[in-house]
N, C-alpha and C positions, 0 to 999 in steps of 0.2 A: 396654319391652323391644324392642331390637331386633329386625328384621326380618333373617333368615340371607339371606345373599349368594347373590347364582346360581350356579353352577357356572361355571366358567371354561375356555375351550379354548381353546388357539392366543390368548390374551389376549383374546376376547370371549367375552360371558355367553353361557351357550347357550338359546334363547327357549323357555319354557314350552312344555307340550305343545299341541298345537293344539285340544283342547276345552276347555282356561284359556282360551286365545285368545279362542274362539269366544264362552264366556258372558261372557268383557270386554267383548267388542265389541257384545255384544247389552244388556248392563247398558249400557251408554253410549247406544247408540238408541233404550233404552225409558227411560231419565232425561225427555230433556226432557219426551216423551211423558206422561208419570205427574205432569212437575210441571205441567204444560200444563192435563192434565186436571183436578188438585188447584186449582188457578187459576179453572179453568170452575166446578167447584161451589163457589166462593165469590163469585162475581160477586152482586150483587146479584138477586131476583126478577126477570121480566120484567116492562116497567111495562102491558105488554096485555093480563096474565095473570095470577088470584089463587086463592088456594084459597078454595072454600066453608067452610062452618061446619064440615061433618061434618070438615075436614082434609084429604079426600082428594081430592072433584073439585075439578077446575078449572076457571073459566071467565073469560070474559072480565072485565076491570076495567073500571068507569064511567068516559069521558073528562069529564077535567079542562074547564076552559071555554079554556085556552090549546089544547088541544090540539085542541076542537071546531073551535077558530076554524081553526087552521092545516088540519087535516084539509079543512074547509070552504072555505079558499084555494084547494089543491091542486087538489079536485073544479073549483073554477071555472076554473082554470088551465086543468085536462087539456081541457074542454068548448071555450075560447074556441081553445086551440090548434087542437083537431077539427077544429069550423069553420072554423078558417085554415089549413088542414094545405097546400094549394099552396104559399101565400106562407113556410110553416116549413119546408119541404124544403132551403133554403139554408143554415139555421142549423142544422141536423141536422149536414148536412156540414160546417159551421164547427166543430161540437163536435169531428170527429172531428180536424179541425187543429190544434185547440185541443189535443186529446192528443197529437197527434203533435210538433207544437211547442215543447210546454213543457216536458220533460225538456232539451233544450239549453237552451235560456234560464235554468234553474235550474243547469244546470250554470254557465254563466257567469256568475250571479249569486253562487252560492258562491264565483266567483275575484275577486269584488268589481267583476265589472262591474257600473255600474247599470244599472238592471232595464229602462229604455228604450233604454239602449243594446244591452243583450243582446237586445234582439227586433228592432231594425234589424238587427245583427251577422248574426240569424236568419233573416231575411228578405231578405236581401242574397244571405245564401249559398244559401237556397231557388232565390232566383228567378234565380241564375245556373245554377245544378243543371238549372233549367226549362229557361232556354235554348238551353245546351248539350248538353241533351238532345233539346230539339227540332232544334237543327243540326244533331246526328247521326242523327238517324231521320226528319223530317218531310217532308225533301225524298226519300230514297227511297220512303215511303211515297205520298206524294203520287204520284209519279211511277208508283207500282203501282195507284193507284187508278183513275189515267189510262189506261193502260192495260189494266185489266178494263173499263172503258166502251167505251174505244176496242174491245175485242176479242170485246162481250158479244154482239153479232149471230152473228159468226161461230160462237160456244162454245154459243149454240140453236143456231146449225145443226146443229154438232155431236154435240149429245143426243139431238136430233130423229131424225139416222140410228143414231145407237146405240141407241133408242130400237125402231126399225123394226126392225133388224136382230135383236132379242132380239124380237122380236113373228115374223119369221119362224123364228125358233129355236123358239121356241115351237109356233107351226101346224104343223113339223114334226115335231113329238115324238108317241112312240107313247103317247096318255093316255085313261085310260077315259072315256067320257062324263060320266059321273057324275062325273066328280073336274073334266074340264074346265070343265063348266057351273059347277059352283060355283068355280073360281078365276076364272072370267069374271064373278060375280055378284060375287066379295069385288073385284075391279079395277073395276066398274062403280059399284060404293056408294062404293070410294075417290075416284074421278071425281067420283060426283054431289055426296056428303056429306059428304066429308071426312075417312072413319073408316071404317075395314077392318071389316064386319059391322056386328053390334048388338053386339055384347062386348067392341067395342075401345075402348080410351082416348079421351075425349072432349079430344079435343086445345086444343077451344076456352076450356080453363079456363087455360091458358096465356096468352090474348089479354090480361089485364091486366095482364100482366107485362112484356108486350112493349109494349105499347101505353102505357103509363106514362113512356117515354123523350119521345115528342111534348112533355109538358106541362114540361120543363124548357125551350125554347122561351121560355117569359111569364114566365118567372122571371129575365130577363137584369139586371134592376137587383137585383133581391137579392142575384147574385151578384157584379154591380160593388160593391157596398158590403160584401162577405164581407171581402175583407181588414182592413178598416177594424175592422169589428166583430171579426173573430178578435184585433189590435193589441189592442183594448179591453180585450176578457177576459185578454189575456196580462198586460198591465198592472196591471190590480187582481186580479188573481186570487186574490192573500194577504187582502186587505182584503172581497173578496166573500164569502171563505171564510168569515172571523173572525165577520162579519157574520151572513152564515147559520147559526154554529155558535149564536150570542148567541140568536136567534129562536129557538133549541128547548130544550123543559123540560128539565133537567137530567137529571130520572129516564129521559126517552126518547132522552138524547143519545148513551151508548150505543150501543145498538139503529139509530140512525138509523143513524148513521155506517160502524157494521157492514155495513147492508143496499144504503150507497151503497159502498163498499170492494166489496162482493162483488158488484154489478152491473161497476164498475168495472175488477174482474180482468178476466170475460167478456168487456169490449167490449174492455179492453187488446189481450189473448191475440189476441182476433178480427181488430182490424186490424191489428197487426204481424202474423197470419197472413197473414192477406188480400192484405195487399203482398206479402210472400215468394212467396208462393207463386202469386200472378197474374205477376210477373216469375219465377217458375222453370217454371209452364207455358209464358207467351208464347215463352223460351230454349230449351225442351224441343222444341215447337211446331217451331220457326224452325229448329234443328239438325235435327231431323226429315227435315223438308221436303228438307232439302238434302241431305240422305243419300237421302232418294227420288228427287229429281230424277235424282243420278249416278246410283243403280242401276236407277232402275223406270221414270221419263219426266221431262222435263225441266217438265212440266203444276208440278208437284209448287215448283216453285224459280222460276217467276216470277210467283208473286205470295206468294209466303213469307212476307213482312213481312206483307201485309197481312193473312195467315191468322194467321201467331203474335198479332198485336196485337187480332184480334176474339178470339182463346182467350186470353189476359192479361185482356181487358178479364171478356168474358162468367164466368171466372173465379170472380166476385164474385159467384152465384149458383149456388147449389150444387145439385148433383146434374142440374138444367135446364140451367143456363150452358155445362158443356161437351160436351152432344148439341148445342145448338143449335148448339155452334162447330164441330161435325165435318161442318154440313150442307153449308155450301159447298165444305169442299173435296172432299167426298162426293160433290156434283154435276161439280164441275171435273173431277174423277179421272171420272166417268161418261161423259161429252165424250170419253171417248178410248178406254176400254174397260172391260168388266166386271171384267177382272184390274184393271186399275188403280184402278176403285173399291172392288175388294174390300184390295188394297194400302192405301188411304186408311182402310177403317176397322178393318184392322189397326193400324195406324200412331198413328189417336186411339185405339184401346181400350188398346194397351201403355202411351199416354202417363196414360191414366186409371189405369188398373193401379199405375205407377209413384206418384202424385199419392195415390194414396189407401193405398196400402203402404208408401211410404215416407216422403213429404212432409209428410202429413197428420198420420201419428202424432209425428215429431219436431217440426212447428214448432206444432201448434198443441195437444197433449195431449190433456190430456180435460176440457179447461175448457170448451168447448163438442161435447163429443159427444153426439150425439142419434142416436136409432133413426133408421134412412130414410125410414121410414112419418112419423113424428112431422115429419121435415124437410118434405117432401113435402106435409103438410098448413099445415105452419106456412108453404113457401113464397109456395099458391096463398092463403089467408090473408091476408100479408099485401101481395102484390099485388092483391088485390081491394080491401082496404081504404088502399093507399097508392101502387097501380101498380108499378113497377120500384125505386124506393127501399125500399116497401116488401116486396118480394121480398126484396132484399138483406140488407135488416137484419133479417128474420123469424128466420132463425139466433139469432143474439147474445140478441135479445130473448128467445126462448123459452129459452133458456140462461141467462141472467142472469134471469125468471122461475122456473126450477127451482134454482137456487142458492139463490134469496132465500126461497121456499117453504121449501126445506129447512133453511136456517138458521133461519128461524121456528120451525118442528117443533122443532129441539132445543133454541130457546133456552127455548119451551113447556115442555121437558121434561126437569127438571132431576136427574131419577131419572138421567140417562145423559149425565154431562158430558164421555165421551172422542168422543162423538159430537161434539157441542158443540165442544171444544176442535180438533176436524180440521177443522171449518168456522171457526172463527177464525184456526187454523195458516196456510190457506189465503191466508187475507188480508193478512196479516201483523199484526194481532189483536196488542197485549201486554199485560200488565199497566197498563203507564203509561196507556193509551188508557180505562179504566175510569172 
């Protein structure tokens, strides 16, 4: 039987009422959802996971003797890299080129370039981007650099009487005894120790962090042969794949692939963040400055380049990176007056404001969001155990740690496959992939 015609006005149908609408369009976003999850409870068991006899618990399954071995690989692997973690800090970074690189390269591989010519083509156009990048910024940078040396005697003198000057603002202030003695004990423990009281931040857990940039230094040949090796991986990249896929059990193939997919989103997300948004502070940064110079002192606008390009770079370290970048120009702006350094750390805190309400949530989601607390520890972390590389990458890691945690959980637990199914959604997870 047919279906009765819409009404008609003026020769178009007139659109259903707006709560038809509403449960179409809700019937339509919870389809794929419902067949997604229908999908998830039929996947096979997990192969790490079995029911006991009574049916109900679960616990682990006995590894196979292929899977011991590989298992048994990996552990040797992670150990021998530990102990070479200096000499891997080059190929970390190689990996991160390796992602960044290989979406072109497959793009022109799809247009039927071949696959060694797509990565010269790639390389070609990288390393003029370098150049022409460096044309446009290095010679003024340099030029600013020269000139904070050239100008560094003068800008202590500077501080030194602005310094004095707030030291006699001070001895003139009408302050109780009692209150002065103890601001003269918290300034004498900052002097001696380095730390405002006993209750202040032990600032020296940061030292690894900072201190970790030195040892790129002895790593100069691993990084001249970075290119060479990044070439490498771009070129067999299909065949390493295939390769590796061949070495795992069937039943765990699955599951592997899944848990590399879902580390892989994290680091994706994270460094196209990380670029965005170290070039949208450094421009944030750099406009700044120069809107202070015109209005507030001119302190502000000569040496801008070189303050946006330490907030770009320090950037890559989150939550630490950009106090530490608002120190210099904190001190610069101090060299001339206390309005003006209080101008400066307006200046960074709007730009942090801006970075973390606005920047933060569109480019990088919630593929790596973490507590502050959690950051904070994950930072010092992992600069103690890898210096400033690993400062950097403590993020992504403990983010793509909590992903792959949590897809284990639900892959465990197969009472609850729409759970399950949002952790595959994510990935892009299909059927065919099973």
């Amino acid at each position: 039987m047919d279906e009765p015609a819409q009404p008609v006005l003026d020769g178009a149908a007139i659109p259903p009422p707006a709560t038809e609408r509403l449960a179409v369009e809700e019937t339509v976003v919870e389809a794929p959802a419902a067949m997604a999850a229908l999908w998830a409870a039929t996947l096979p068991p997990a192969p790490f996971a079995v029911r006991d006899t009574d049916g109900a618990t679960r616990r682990f399954a006995p590894l196979s003797p292929r899977v011991g071995i590989l298992i048994g690989g990996a552990v040797v692997l992670g150990l021998v890299l530990a102990m070479a973690a200096d000499s891997v800090r080059p190929f970390i970074i190689g990996l991160l080129f390796v992602y960044l690189l290989d979406p072109p390269v497959r793009w022109l591989v799809r247009l039927k370039v071949p696959r060694a010519l797509a990565i010269l083509i790639v390389y070609v156009v990288v390393i003029f981007a370098i150049i022409e990048f460096l044309a446009l910024t290095l010679t003024p940078l340099l030029n600013e650099i020269l000139r904070f040396i050239e100008d560094l005697p003068t800008l202590v003198d500077d501080l030194d009487t602005q310094l004095q000057r707030l030291s006699e603002a001070y001895a003139r202030l009408q302050i109780p005894d009692a209150v002065r003695d103890w601001i003269d004990g918290m300034v004498a423990s900052l002097s001696e120790e380095g730390a405002i009281g006993a209750g202040a931040i032990d600032l020296s857990v940061l030292l690894p962090v900072l201190t970790g940039a030195t040892s790129f230094i002895g790593l100069l040949f691993g990084y001249l042969i970075l290119p060479v090796w990044v070439a490498y991986l771009l070129k067999d990249r299909v065949v390493l794949t295939s390769a590796f896929d061949r070495a795992i059990p069937q039943a765990w193939r699955f599951d592997v692939w899944a848990v590399l997919r879902t580390a892989e989103r994290v680091f994706g997300q994270w460094v196209r963040g990380q670029i965005v948004l170290g070039v949208s502070v450094a421009v944030l940064t750099f406009v700044g400055l120069l809107i202070a110079s015109e209005l507030i002192d001119p302190i502000f606008g000569r040496y801008a380049l070189l303050l946006s390009v330490i907030a770009g770079v320090l950037e890559l370290v989150p939550i630490i990176g950009p106090i530490i970048a608002a120190i210099p120009a904190v001190l610069l702006a101090a060299t001339v007056s206390p309005g003006v350094m209080v101008a400066a750390l307006i200046l960074y805190t709007l730009i942090q404001q801006i970075e973390n309400n606005f920047l933060v949530p569109k480019i990088q989601g919630d593929a790596v969001e973490l507590h502050p607390a959690v950051v904070m520890f994950a930072i010092i972390v992992g600069g103690s155990l890898a210096g400033l590389l690993g400062a950097i990458l403590a993020l992504p890691v403990t983010a793509a740690i909590r992903d792959v945690v949590r897809y284990l959980f639900r892959r465990a637990s197969p009472d609850e496959p729409e759970a399950l199914a949002a952790s595959l959604r994510n990935i892009g997870m299909t059927p065919d992939d099973a």
